[in-house]
C-alpha positions as CSV (number, residue, x, y, z in Angstrom):
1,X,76.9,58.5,82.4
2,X,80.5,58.5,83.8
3,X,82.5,58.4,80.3
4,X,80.2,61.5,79.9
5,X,80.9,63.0,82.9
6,X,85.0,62.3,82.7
7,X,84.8,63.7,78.9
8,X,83.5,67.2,80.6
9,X,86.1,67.2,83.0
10,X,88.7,66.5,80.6
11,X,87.7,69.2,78.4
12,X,87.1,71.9,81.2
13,X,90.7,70.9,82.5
14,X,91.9,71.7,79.2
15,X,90.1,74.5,78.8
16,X,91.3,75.8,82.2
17,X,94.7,75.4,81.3
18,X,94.8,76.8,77.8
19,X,92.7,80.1,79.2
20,X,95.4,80.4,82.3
21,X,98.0,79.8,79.8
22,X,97.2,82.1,77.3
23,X,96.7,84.8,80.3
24,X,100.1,84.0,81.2
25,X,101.5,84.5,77.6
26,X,99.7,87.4,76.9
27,X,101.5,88.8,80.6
28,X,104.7,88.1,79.6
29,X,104.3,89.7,76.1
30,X,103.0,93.0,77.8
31,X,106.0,92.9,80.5
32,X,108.8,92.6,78.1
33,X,107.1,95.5,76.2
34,X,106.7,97.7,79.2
35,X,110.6,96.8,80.0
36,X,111.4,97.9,76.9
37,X,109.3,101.0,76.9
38,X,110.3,101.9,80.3
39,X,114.1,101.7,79.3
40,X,113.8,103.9,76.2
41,X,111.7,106.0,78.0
42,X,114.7,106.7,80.5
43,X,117.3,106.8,78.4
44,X,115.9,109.4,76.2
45,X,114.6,111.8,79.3
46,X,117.7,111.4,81.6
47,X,119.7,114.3,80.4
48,X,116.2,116.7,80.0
49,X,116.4,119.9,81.8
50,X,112.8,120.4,82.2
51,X,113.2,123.7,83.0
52,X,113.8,124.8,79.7
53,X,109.9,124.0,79.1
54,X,109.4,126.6,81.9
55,X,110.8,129.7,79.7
56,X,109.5,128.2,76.0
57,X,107.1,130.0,74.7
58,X,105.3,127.3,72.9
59,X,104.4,125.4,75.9
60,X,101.0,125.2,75.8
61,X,99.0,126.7,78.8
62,X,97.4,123.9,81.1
63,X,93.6,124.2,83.6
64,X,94.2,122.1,86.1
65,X,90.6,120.9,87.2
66,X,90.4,119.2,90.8
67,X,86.8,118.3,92.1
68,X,86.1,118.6,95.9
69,X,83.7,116.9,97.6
70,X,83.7,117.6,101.9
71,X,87.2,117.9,102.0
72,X,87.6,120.6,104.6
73,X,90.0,118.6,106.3
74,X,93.1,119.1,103.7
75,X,91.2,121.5,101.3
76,X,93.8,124.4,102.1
77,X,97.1,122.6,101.7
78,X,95.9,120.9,98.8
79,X,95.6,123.9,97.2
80,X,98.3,125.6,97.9
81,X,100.2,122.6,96.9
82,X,98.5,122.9,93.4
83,X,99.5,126.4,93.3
84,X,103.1,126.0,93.8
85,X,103.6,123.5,90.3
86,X,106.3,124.2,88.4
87,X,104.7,125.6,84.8
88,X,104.7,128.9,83.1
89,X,101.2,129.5,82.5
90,X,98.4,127.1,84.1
91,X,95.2,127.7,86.4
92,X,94.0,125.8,89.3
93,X,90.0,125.3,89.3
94,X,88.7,124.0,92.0
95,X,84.9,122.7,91.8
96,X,83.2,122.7,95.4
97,X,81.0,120.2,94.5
98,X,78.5,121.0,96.7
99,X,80.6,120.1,99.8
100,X,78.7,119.8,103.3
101,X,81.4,120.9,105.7
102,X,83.9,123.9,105.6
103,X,85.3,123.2,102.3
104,X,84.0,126.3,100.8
105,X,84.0,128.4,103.8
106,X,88.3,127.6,104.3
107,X,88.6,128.2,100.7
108,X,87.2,132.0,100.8
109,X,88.7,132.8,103.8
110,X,92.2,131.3,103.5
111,X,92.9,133.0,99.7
112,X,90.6,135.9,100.1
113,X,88.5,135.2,98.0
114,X,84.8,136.9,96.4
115,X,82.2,136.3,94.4
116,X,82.6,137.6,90.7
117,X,80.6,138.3,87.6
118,X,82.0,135.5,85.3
119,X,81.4,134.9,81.9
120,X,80.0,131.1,81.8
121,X,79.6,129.2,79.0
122,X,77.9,126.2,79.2
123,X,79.6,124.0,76.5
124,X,78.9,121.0,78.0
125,X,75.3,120.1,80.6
126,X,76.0,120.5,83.8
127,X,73.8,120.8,87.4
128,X,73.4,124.7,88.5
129,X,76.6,126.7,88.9
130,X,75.8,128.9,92.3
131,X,78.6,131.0,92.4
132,X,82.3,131.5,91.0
133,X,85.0,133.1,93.2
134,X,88.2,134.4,92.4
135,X,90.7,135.9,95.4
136,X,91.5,140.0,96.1
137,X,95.2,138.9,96.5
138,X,97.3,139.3,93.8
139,X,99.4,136.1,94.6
140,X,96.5,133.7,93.8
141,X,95.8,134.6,90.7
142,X,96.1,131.5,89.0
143,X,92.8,130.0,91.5
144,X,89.2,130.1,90.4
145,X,86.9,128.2,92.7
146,X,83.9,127.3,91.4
147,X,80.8,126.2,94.0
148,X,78.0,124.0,92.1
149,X,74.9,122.3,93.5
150,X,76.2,118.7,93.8
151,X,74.1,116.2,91.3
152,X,76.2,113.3,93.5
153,X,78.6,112.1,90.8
154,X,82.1,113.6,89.5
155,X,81.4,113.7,86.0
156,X,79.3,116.0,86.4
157,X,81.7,118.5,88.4
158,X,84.4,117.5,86.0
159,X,82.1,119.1,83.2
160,X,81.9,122.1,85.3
161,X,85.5,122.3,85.2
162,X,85.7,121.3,81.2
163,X,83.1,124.7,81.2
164,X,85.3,127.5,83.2
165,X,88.4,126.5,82.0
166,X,90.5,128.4,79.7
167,X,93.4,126.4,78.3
168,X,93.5,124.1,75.6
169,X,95.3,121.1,77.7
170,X,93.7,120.4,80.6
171,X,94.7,118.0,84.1
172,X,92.6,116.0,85.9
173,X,93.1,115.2,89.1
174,X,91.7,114.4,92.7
175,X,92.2,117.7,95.1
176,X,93.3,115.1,98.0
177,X,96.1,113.6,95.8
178,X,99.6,114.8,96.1
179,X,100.9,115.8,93.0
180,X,104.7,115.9,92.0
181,X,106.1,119.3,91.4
182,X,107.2,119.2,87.7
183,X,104.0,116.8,86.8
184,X,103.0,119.2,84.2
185,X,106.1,119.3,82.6
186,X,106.3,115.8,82.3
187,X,103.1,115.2,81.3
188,X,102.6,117.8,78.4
189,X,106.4,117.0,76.8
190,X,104.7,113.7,74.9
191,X,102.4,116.2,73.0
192,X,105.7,118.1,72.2
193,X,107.7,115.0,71.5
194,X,104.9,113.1,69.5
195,X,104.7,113.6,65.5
196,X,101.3,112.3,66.2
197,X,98.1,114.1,68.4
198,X,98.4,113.2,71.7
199,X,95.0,113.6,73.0
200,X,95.6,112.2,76.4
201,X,98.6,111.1,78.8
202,X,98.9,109.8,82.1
203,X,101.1,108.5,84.9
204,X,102.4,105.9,87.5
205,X,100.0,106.2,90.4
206,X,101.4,105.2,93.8
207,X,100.2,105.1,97.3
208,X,100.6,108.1,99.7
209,X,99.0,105.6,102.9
210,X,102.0,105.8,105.3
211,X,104.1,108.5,103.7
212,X,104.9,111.9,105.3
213,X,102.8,114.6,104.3
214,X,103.2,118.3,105.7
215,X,100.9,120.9,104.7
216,X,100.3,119.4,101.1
217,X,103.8,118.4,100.6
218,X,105.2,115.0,100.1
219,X,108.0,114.8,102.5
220,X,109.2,111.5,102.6
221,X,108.6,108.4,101.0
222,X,107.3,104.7,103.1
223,X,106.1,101.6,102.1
224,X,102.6,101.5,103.2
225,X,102.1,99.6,107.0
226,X,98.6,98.8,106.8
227,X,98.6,95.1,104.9
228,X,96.0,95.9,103.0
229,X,97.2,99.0,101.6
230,X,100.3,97.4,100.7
231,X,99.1,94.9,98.6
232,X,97.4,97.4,96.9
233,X,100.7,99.3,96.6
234,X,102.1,95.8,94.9
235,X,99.0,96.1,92.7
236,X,99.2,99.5,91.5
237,X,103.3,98.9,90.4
238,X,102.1,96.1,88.5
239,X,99.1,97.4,86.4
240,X,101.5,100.4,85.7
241,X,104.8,99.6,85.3
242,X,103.9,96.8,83.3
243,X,100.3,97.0,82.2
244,X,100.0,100.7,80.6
245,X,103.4,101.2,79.5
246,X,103.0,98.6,77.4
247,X,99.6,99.6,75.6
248,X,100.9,103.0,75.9
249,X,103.5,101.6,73.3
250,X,101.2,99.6,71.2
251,X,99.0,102.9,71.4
252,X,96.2,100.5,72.6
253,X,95.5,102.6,76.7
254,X,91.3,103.0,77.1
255,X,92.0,104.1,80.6
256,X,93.7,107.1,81.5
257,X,93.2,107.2,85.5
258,X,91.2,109.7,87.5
259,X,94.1,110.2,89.9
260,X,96.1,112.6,87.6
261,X,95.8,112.7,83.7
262,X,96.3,115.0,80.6
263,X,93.5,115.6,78.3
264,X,92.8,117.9,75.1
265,X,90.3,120.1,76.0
266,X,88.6,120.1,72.1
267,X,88.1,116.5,71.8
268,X,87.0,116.5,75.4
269,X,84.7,119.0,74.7
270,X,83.7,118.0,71.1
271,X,82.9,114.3,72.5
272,X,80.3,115.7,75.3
273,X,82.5,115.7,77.9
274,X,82.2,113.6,80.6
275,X,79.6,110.9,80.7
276,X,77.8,111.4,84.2
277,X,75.7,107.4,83.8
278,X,78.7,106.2,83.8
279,X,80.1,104.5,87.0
280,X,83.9,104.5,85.3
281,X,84.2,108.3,83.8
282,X,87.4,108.0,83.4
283,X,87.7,105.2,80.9
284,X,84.6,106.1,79.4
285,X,85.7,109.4,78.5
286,X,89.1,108.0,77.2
287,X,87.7,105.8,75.0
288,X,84.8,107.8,73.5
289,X,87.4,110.1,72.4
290,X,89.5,108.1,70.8
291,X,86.5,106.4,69.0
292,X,85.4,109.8,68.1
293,X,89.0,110.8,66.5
294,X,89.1,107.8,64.7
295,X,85.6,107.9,63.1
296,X,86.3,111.2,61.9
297,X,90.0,109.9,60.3
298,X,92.5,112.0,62.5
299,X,95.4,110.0,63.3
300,X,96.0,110.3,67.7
301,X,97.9,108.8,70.5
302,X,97.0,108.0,73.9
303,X,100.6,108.0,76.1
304,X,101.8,106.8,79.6
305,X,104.9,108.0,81.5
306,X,106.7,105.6,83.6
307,X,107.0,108.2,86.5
308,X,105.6,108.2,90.1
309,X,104.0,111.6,89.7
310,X,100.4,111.7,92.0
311,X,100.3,109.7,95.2
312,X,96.7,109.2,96.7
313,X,94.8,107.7,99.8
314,X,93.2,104.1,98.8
315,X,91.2,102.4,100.9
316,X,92.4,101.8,104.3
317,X,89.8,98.4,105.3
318,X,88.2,95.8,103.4
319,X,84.7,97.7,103.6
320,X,85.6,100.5,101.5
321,X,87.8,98.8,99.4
322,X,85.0,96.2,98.1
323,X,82.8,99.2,97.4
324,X,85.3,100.4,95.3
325,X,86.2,97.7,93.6
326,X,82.8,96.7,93.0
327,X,82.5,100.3,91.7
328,X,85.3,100.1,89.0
329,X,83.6,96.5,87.7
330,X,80.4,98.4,86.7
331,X,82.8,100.8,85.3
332,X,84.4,98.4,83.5
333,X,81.6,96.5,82.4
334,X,79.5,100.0,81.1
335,X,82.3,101.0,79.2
336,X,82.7,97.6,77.3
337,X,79.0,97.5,76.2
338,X,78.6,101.2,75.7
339,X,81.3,100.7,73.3
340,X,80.2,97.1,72.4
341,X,80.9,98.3,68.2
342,X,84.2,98.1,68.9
343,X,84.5,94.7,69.8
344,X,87.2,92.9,67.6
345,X,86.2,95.8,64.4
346,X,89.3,96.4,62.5
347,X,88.5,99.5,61.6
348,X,89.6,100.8,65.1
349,X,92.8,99.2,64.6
350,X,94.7,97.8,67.6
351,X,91.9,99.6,69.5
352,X,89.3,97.2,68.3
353,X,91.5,93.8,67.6
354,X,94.0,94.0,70.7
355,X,92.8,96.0,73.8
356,X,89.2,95.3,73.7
357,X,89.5,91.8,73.6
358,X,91.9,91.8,76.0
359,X,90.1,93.8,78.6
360,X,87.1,91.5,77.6
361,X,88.7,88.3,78.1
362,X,91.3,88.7,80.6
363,X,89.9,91.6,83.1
364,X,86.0,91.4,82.3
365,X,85.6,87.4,82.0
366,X,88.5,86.3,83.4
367,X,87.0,86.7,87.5
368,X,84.3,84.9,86.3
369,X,85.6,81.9,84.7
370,X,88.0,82.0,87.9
371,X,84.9,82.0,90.1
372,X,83.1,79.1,88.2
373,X,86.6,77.0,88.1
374,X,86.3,77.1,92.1
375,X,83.2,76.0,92.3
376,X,83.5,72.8,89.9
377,X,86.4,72.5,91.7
378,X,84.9,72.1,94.8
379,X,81.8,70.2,93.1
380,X,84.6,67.7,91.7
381,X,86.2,67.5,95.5
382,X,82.9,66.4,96.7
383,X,82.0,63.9,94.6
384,X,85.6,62.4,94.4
385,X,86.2,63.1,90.8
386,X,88.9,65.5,91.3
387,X,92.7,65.3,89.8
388,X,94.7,66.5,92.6
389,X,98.2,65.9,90.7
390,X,96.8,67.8,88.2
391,X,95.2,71.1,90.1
392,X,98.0,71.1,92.5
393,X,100.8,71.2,89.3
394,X,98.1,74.1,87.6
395,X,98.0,75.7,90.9
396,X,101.4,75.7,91.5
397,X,102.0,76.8,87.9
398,X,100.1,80.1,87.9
399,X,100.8,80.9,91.9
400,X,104.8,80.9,90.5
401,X,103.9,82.9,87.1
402,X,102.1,85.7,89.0
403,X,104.8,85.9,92.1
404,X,107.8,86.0,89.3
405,X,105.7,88.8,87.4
406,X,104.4,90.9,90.3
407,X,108.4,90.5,91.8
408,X,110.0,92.0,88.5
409,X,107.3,95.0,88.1
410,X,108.4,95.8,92.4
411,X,112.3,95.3,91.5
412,X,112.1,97.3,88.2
413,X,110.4,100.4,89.8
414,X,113.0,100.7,92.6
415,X,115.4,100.3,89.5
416,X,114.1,102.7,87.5
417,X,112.5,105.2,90.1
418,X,114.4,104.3,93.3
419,X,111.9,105.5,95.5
420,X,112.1,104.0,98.8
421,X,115.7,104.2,100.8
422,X,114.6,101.7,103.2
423,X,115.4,98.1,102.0
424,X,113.6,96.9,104.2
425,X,110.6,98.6,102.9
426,X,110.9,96.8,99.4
427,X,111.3,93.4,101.2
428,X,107.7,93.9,103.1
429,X,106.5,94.9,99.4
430,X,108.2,91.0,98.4
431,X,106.2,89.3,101.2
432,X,103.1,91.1,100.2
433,X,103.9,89.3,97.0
434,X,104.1,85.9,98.0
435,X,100.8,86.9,99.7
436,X,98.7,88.4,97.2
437,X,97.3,85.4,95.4
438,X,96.1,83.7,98.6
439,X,94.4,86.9,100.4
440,X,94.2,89.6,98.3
441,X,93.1,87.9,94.7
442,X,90.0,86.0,96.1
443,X,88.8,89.5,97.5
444,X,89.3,90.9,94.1
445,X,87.1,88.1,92.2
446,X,84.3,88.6,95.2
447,X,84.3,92.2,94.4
448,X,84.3,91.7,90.7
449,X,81.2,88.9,91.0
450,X,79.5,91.5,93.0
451,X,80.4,94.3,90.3
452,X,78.9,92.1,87.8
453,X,75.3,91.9,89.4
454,X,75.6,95.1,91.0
455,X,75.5,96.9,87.6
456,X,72.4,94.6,86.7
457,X,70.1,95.1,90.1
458,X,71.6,98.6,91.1
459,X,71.8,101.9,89.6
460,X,72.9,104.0,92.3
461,X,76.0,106.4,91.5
462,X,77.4,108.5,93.4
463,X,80.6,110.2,94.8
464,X,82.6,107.6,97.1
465,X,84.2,107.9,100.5
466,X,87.7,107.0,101.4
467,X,86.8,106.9,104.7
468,X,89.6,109.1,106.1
469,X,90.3,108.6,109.6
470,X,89.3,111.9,110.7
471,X,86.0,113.7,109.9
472,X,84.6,117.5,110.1
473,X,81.1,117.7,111.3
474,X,79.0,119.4,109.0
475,X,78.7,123.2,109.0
476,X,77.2,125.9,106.9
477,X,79.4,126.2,104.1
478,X,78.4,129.5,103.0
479,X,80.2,132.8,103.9
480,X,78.2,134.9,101.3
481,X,74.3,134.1,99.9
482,X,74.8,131.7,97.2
483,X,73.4,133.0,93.8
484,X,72.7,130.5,90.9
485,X,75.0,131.5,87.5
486,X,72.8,131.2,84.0
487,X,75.1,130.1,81.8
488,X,76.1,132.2,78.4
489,X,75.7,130.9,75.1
């Protein structure tokens, strides 16, 4: 009974380390691809005059689609920070997804706006439109504002958006997010650039926690103070700078994030738009429409940008942020077996033999097989059977791998972005480093075990709160009766 027990443990050690090994490798691979993206990517943009896209005629119009949900609060400047992009011809829709405060209320008052016969086509199912408003003054307008009953998911205000709009590119983005004055030019130049169809492009997402903001405006730059939100600040560098850029290369991205991201509005359209069972629309929708483009033989490209271009609000205390972790697992997890024909087929390409097996192995399987490691662990501690030369040198091994990693992706945004002035500021960001595997990535695993039966024992899906610090009480959103639109066609 012992030999048998000491031949298990041998072979889950070795399995242990060939799995954390292999993770490593395959981390190191992507980072020196992302550094070489990244540096290309730089080179061949830093003499652009962007502006030159604002006077071309064949820069293709762009609908900016930006779901609210109760967001009275900042709903005004948010707008009016939309409005003020640098492009020549885009629209800003905003869907009031059935807000239960002022949100609606602001909106009509602040940019004069009334209710207007509007031709709606319902390409894609949606929940009842009740009214569409465009304003009286002849400054705004570029806005539509769309009111819906909410059906308590953003999918399906998304798809309201994919309905009303009228350009063939369209950007996704959360109204609270600040978004960077030339984003538009710098997201649509890839589907100039690009011999092949770029169906999709996105961007370095960073945190706006602690930063400046005035009326809607990004005024200057901090590192965030709240420990929590830091480490997620450390995070977010990481899975962009160095995750993305690199599959972006290897034209291998299934995620292009909520936050801010460029879409085609055919293939959007064509696909069924956005899927509103799914708890990680977002990926979903990336992915089914580059499944779709390939199973019909047309040749596409889904890009990143190595530029901080939309800053958002993450969660601020643990609460919230294990809600939405757990939230992204099921996400995750939906979109793998929704997808599940994918799965190592060559007929998808890298798409089938690189990035699905990847985001199966390494960010599906990889909490759990961390999870059940601790707990033979602990099992072998017990019972006196543990190595300790052995786990402390493994430990030690991947606690320096993921420091050194997480370091470079910190020091090679301030290199290529320079976006704090305080250096003091990137030396908190360091610390949070050295911190991050012994606080941060045990909360991470907890929220991914909890994803993983969540999506088993609990269907509910619905729109999630950030929790901001300060709160509207509820009020009658409604200036004018509400009238419900049937759609055309």
């Amino acid at each position: 009974m012992h030999t048998y027990w000491v031949l298990i443990i041998s072979n889950y050690n070795h399995f242990i380390f060939l799995f954390a090994s292999s993770l490593m490798l395959w981390y190191l691979i992507i980072s020196l691809i992302s550094f070489r993206e990244i540096h290309v990517y730089k080179r061949k943009n830093s003499f652009i005059d962007f502006k030159k896209l604002l006077s071309s005629p064949y820069t293709p119009a762009i609908s900016i689609i930006a779901p609210a949900f109760n967001e009275g609060k900042t709903i005004i400047s948010n707008v009016h920070s939309l409005l003020s992009l640098q492009y020549p011809r885009f629209e800003v829709i905003i869907i009031n997804d059935g807000s239960a405060d002022s949100t609606l209320k602001k909106l009509i008052k602040e940019f004069s706006l009334v209710l207007v016969d509007f031709a709606y086509h319902e390409h894609v199912q949606t929940g009842p439109v009740r009214g569409i408003y465009k304003s009286t003054n002849p400054a705004y307008t570029k806005l539509l504002v769309l009111d819906k009953v909410n059906r308590k998911n953003k999918a399906d205000a998304l798809n309201t958006g994919l309905n009303i709009a009228s350009h063939p590119y369209y950007v996704c983005c959360d109204v609270d997010c600040i978004i960077d004055n030339q984003a538009l030019l710098k997201l649509i130049k890839p589907v100039l650039d690009e011999e092949k169809r770029v169906i999709a492009n996105g961007a370095v997402i960073r945190i706006a926690n602690g930063c400046d903001v005035e009326k809607g405006f990004l005024v200057n730059i901090k590192a965030p103070k709240n420990f929590l939100t830091r480490i997620q600040e450390v995070e977010y560098l990481r899975s962009f700078l160095l995750g993305r850029m690199a599959w972006s290369k290897l034209n291998g991205l299934i995620i292009v994030s909520g936050g801010i991201g460029l879409f085609e509005k055919e293939v959007a359209v064509t696909v069924g738009g956005y899927d509103t069972n799914s708890f990680g629309e977002d990926m979903e929708m990336t992915v089914r429409m580059r499944r779709y483009m390939n199973n019909h033989g047309q040749e596409c490209m889904v890009k990143y940008i190595p530029e901080s271009l939309c800053w958002t609000e993450v969660p601020p205390n643990l609460k919230i942020f294990i809600k939405q972790r757990v939230r992204w697992t099921k996400g995750l997890v939906q979109t793998l077996f929704d997808h599940r024909s994918m799965w190592f087929n060559s007929k998808y390409g890298r798409l089938g033999v690189l990035s699905f097996p990847f985001w199966i192995i390494y960010e599906w399987l990889a909490p759990l097989v961390e999870f059940l490691g601790l707990l033979v662990y602990i099992y072998l501690i017990l019972v006196g059977m543990i190595n300790f030369e052995y786990a402390l040198l493994l430990l030690g091994f991947v606690f320096s791998f993921a420091v050194m990693i997480t370091t470079l992706s910190i020091l090679w945004g301030e290199f290529t972005n320079q976006v704090y002035k305080s250096k003091r500021e990137i030396f908190q960001l360091l610390v949070a480093v050295f911190l991050e595997p012994i606080f941060y990535h045990p909360i991470i695993i907890l929220s991914s075990i909890k994803g993983n039966l969540s999506i088993l024992f609990d269907s509910k899906h619905q729109w999630g709160d950030m929790g901001r610090m300060e709160m509207e009480e509820p009020e009658l959103p409604f200036l004018t009766e509400p009238v419900l639109i049937k759609p055309e066609g």
